[in-house]
Each structure stands twice: as structure tokens, then as C-alpha cells.
C-alpha positions in Angstrom: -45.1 65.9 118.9 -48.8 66.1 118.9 -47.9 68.7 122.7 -46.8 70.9 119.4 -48.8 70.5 117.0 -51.5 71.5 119.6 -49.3 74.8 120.4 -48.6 75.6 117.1 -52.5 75.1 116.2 -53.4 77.6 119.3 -50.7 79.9 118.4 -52.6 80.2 114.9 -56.0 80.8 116.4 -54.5 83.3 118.9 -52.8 85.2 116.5 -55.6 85.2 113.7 -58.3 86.4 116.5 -55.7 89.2 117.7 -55.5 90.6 114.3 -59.3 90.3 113.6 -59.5 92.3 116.7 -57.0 94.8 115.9 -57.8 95.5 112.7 -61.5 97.5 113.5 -59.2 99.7 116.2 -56.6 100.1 113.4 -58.9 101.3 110.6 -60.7 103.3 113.1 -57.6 105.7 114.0 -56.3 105.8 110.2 -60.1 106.5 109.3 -59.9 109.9 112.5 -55.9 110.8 111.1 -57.9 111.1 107.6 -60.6 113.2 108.5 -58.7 115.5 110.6 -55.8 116.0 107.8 -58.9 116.3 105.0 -60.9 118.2 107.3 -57.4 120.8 107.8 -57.3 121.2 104.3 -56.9 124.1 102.8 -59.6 122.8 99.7 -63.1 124.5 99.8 -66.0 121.8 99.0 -68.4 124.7 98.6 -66.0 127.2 96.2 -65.1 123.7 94.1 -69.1 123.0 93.5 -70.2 127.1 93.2 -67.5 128.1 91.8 -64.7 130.8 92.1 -67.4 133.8 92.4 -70.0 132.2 95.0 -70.7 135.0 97.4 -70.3 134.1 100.8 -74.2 133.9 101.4 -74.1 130.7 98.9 -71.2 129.2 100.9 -72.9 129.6 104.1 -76.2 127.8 102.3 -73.9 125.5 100.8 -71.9 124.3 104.3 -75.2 124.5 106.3 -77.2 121.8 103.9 -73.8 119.6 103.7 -73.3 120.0 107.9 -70.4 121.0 107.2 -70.4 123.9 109.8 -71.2 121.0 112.7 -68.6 120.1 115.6 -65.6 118.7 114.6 -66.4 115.5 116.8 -70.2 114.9 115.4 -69.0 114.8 112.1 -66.7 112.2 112.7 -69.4 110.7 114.5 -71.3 111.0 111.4 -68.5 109.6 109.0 -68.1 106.4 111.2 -71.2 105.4 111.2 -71.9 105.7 107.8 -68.6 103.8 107.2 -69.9 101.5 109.6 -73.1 100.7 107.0 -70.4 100.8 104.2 -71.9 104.1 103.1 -68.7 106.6 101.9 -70.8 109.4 101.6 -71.5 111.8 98.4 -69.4 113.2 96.3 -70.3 117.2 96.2 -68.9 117.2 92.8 -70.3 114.8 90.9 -73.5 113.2 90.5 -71.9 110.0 91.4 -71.5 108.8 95.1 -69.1 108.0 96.3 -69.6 104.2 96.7 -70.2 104.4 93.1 -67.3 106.0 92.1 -64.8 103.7 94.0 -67.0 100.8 92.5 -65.7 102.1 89.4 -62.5 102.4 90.4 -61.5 99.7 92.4 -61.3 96.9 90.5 -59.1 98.3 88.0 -56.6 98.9 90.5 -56.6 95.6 91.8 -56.2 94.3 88.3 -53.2 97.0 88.1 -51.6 95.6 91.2 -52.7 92.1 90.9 -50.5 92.0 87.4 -48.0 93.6 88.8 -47.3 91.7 92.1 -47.4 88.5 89.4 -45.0 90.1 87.5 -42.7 91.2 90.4 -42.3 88.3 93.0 -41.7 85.8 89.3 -39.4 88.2 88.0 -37.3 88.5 92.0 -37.2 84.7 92.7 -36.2 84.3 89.4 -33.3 86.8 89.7 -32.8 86.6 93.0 -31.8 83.0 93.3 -29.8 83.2 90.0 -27.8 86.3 91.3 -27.4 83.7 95.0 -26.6 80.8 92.5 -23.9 82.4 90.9 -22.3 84.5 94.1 -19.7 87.0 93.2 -20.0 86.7 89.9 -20.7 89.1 86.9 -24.8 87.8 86.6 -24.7 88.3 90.5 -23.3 91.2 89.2 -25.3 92.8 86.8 -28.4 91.8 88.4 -27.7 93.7 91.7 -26.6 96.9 89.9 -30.0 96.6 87.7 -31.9 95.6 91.0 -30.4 99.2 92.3 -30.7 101.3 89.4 -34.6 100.4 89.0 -35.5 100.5 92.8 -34.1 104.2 92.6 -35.5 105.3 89.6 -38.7 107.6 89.9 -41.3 105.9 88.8 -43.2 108.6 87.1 -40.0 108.9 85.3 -39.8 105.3 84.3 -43.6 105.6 83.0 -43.1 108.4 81.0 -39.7 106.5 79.3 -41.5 103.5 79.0 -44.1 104.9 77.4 -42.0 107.2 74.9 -40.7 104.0 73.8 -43.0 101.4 73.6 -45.9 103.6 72.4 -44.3 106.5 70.6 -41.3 104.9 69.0 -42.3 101.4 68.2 -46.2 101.9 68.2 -46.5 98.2 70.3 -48.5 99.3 72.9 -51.3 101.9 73.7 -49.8 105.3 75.8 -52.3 105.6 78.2 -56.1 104.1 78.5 -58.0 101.4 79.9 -59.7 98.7 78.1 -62.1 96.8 80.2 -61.8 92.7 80.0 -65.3 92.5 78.1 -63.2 94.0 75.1 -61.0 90.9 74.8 -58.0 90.0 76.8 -55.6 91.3 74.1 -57.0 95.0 74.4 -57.2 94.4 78.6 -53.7 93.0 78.7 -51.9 95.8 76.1 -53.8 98.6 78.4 -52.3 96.6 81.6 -49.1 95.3 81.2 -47.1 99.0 80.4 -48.6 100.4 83.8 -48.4 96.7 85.2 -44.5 96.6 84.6 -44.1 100.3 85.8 -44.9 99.9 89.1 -43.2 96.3 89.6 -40.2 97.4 88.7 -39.2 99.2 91.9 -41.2 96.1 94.0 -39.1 93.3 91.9 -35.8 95.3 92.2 -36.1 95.2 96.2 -37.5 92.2 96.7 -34.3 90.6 93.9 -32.1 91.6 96.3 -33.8 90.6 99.5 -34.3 87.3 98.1 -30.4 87.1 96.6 -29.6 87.6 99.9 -31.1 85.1 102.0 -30.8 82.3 99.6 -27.2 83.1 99.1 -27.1 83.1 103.1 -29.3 79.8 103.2 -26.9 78.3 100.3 -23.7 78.6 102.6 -24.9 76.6 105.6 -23.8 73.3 106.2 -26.9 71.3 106.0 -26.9 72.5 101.8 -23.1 71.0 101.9 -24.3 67.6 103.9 -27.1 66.9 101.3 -25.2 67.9 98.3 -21.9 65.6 99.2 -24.4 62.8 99.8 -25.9 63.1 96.8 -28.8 64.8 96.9 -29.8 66.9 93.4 -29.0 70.1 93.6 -32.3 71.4 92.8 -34.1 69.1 94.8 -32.2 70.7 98.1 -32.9 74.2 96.7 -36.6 73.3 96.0 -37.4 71.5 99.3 -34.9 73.2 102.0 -33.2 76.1 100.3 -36.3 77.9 99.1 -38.3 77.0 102.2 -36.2 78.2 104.6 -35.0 81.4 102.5 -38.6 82.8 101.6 -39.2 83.2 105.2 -37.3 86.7 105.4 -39.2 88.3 101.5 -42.9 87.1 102.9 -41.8 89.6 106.3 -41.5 92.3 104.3 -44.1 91.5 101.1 -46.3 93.2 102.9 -44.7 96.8 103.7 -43.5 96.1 100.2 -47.6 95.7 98.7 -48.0 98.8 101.0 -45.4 100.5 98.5 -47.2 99.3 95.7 -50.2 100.9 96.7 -48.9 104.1 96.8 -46.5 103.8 93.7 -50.3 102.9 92.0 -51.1 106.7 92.4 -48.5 107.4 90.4 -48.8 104.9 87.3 -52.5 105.2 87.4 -51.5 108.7 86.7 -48.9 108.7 84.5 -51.3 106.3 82.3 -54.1 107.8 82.5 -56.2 104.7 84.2 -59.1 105.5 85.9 -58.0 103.8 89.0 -58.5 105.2 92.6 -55.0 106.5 92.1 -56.7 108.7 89.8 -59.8 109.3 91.7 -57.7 110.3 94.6 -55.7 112.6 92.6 -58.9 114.3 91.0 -60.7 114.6 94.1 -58.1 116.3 95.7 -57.7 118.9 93.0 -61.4 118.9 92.9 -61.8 119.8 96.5 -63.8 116.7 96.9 -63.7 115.6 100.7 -66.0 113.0 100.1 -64.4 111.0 97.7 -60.4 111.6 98.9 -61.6 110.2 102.4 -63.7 107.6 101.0 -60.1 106.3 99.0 -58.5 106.6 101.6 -60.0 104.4 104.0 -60.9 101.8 101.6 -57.1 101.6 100.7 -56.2 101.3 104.4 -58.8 98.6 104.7 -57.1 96.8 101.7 -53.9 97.2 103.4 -54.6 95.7 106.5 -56.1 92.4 104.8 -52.7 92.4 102.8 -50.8 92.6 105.5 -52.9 89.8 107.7 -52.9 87.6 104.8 -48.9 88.3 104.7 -48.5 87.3 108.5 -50.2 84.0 107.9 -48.4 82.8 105.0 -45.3 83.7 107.0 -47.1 81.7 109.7 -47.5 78.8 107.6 -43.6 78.8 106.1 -42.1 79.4 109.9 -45.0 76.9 112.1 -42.4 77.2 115.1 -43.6 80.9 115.2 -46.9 80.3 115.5 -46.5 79.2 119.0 -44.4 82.7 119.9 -47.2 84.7 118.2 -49.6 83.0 119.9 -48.5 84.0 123.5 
């Protein structure tokens, strides 16, 4: 016993430094694939700050003082190493930088997603082991055909609906806007929880049926038949070996599914008019900004490779006889 407990606690420490090592290596090609793809852009920093009508004298000022005419390699050099400092650069737009700007931004799309993760994995364990629970019949159901219907439906579609109703035809909630926490939760929550429940949906509906599916597949093993003939609650066996054994299969894919969400944030952000980096993104792009769609980017790469380490170790934690195996 302690022979694997002392495996298992290597296996952790293995795994955790292989990640921290991988991740620098990780972010640094996502952070070249960006630069490259921006750089190939067909947006003009220099016609998107002089305008339409800038001779081409004023472009060729404009793209010497901003290096932009340099070596494709030495302004990546460039790029990395400011990175490197944590500076993202300027933003040849707006008076702003660009660290600035995503200051801005940032948090209010991690309030976005925070709220609707919350809202999500309650709303898929709660379905999803009521739809196990009741196998083959109509909940099971109806809450697989709902599950399908919202994880198919565009979400920009789904916003605009939601907020036709909510906001246009009953008047219970604001259509677009942020308001910041220092106003009073009920203005933050009534300005987070349309866009919150937008982008869950999809994330809930997915993870339902994941979740419906290995509970109903934990349910029919004989161990759950063992306990329950002997006596054993019924809840207690769901809470303590069901559920434990089940959640190992959703936490492996919560984090491609938080990689979803991400995205689906552009979107919502968007659709509501919430002055995430969805939005930043999206306005930098049509802005021509290069500065501010790279510096987005590689902040919400970095984001995603913490999500998806701090995935792996609660899936570590759930499964400990695969800590050993990841380990090796």
C-alpha cells in the first residue's frame, strides 16, 4: 500500500512538472501560428490609423516608425520578448495599450464564463443523472432531445431569441450592456445572467448527455446491484460510488469543452454587446489592429492551457491509479 501511494505521489509530481514544462513550448508555437496568420492578413495597420486616403509616403512613414517593414523573424523576436516582460504591445488605434485594454476586458469575460460554467456543469449533473435515473423513459426522454436540440442551435441565434424575449417582450431583463459589480449585484447579475445562459446552453446540453451516459453505464454494473440488495441507500451508493466513478469520463472532456466556451464567448459577448475580449477581438480585427487581435489571442491561449492543466489534475485526483501511468 504505502509501494502505491509513493507511485501514485511521483506519478503526480511527474505529471505536473511535464505540463509546467510543456506549457512555455505550447504557448510559444500558438503565440508564432498567431503572428504569422495576423501578420498574412489582409488588414493594413497603417490605412486603419491614416485613413482610407493616406498617400503611400505616409504609409511608408507610418510602417518604418512601427518596424513594421523589419524581417519577418526579428519581429517575432521582438513580439516574444515583449510577451516575455508581459508587455502585449500598443494598440495603433487607440490611445490605450494594449495591456490596458485587455485589463479592461478580461475580467468581464471571466465573470461571463465563470457564471456560465456554474450554470452549465449544475444544470448537466442535474439532468444528466435524472435522464440515467430514469433510463428509457419519457424524462430520459425529453431531456436528451432538449440536450440535442440546444447543443445544435447557433448560438448567435439563441442570443438574439433570448433576448427578443426576455428583454423586448417581457421587459425582465436589459438587451445588451454591462454593469460593473460596484453598481450592485442585482444590476451585475441582470447584465450577466442573459449572456451567462446563452453560452451554457450548448456546454450544459453536451456535457447532459455525456454525464447521462456514464452514470447510466456506472448504474448497470454489478457492484450498484450488490450494494443496493444489501441495503445500502440508494443515494448513498450514487453519492459515494456512482458519481465517483462516473465523473471520471465529463472532467476528460471539461476541458476541450471550456475551450468551446471560450470561443462560443466571442459570440455572446457580441451578440450582447459586453465589452469582453470577445468584443475586443472582434473590433480589433475590423479595426485592423494587430496589436490588440494578437495580444487576445495569446492571453486566451494562455488561459486555456491553465484550464486544461487544472482539468488533468482534478481528473488526476478522481482516477489516483492514473497518476502512476501519467507519471511514466
Amino acid at each position: 500500500m504505502m509501494h502505491v501511494r509513493t507511485s501514485a505521489r511521483t506519478g503526480y509530481v511527474r505529471f505536473v512538472v511535464r505540463r509546467l514544462v510543456l506549457a512555455p513550448l505550447i504557448l510559444l508555437g500558438v503565440s508564432f501560428t498567431v503572428f504569422v496568420v495576423v501578420d498574412l492578413s489582409p488588414n493594413d495597420p497603417a490605412r486603419a490609423v491614416l485613413g482610407l486616403f493616406a498617400d503611400a509616403e505616409q504609409r511608408a512613414r507610418f510602417a518604418a516608425e512601427h518596424g513594421l517593414n523589419d524581417p519577418l523573424p526579428v519581429r517575432f523576436a521582438r513580439f516574444v520578448g515583449d510577451v516575455a516582460q508581459f508587455r502585449l504591445g500598443e494598440s495603433v488605434v487607440r490611445p490605450e495599450s494594449v495591456n490596458e485594454l485587455i485589463g479592461l476586458a478580461f475580467p468581464i469575460t471571466v465573470q461571463l464564463m465563470l457564471l456560465a460554467t456554474l450554470i452549465a456543469v449544475t444544470s448537466a449533473l442535474i439532468l444528466g443523472i435524472t435522464a440515467a435515473q430514469m433510463e428509457g423513459r419519457w424524462p430520459d426522454r425529453v431531456i436528451g432531445t432538449a440536450a440535442a436540440i440546444f447543443q445544435a442551435a447557433p448560438q448567435f441565434w439563441v442570443g438574439l431569441m433570448f433576448i427578443q424575449l426576455f428583454a423586448v417582450t417581457w421587459g425582465w431583463l436589459p438587451s445588451g450592456g454591462y454593469a460593473p459589480p460596484e453598481s450592485g449585484f442585482t444590476y451585475w447579475f441582470s447584465s450577466m445572467i442573459g449572456p451567462a445562459v446563452v453560452l451554457a446552453l450548448p456546454f450544459a446540453a453536451a456535457m447532459t448527455r455525456v454525464i447521462r451516459a456514464s452514470v447510466a453505464d456506472e448504474l448497470a454494473k454489478d457492484y450498484v446491484r450488490t450494494a443496493l440488495g444489501a441495503g445500502v441507500p440508494g443515494h448513498v451508493v450514487l453519492i459515494r460510488n456512482v458519481l465517483r466513478n462516473a465523473l471520471v469520463t465529463p472532467i476528460t472532456v471539461l476541458g476541450v469543452y471550456v475551450g468551446l466556451l471560450m470561443s462560443g464567448a466571442i459570440l455572446v459577448e457580441t451578440v450582447f454587446n459586453l465589452p469582453g475580449m470577445g468584443t475586443l477581438l472582434v473590433t480589433g480585427v475590423q479595426q485592423g489592429d494587430l496589436g490588440v487581435v494578437r495580444g487576445v489571442a495569446i492571453v486566451g491561449a494562455a488561459a486555456f492551457v491553465l484550464i486544461n492543466l487544472v482539468v488533468d489534475l482534478l481528473y488526476l485526483l478522481l482516477n489516483p491509479r492514473s497518476a502512476e501511468v501519467a507519471g511514466r
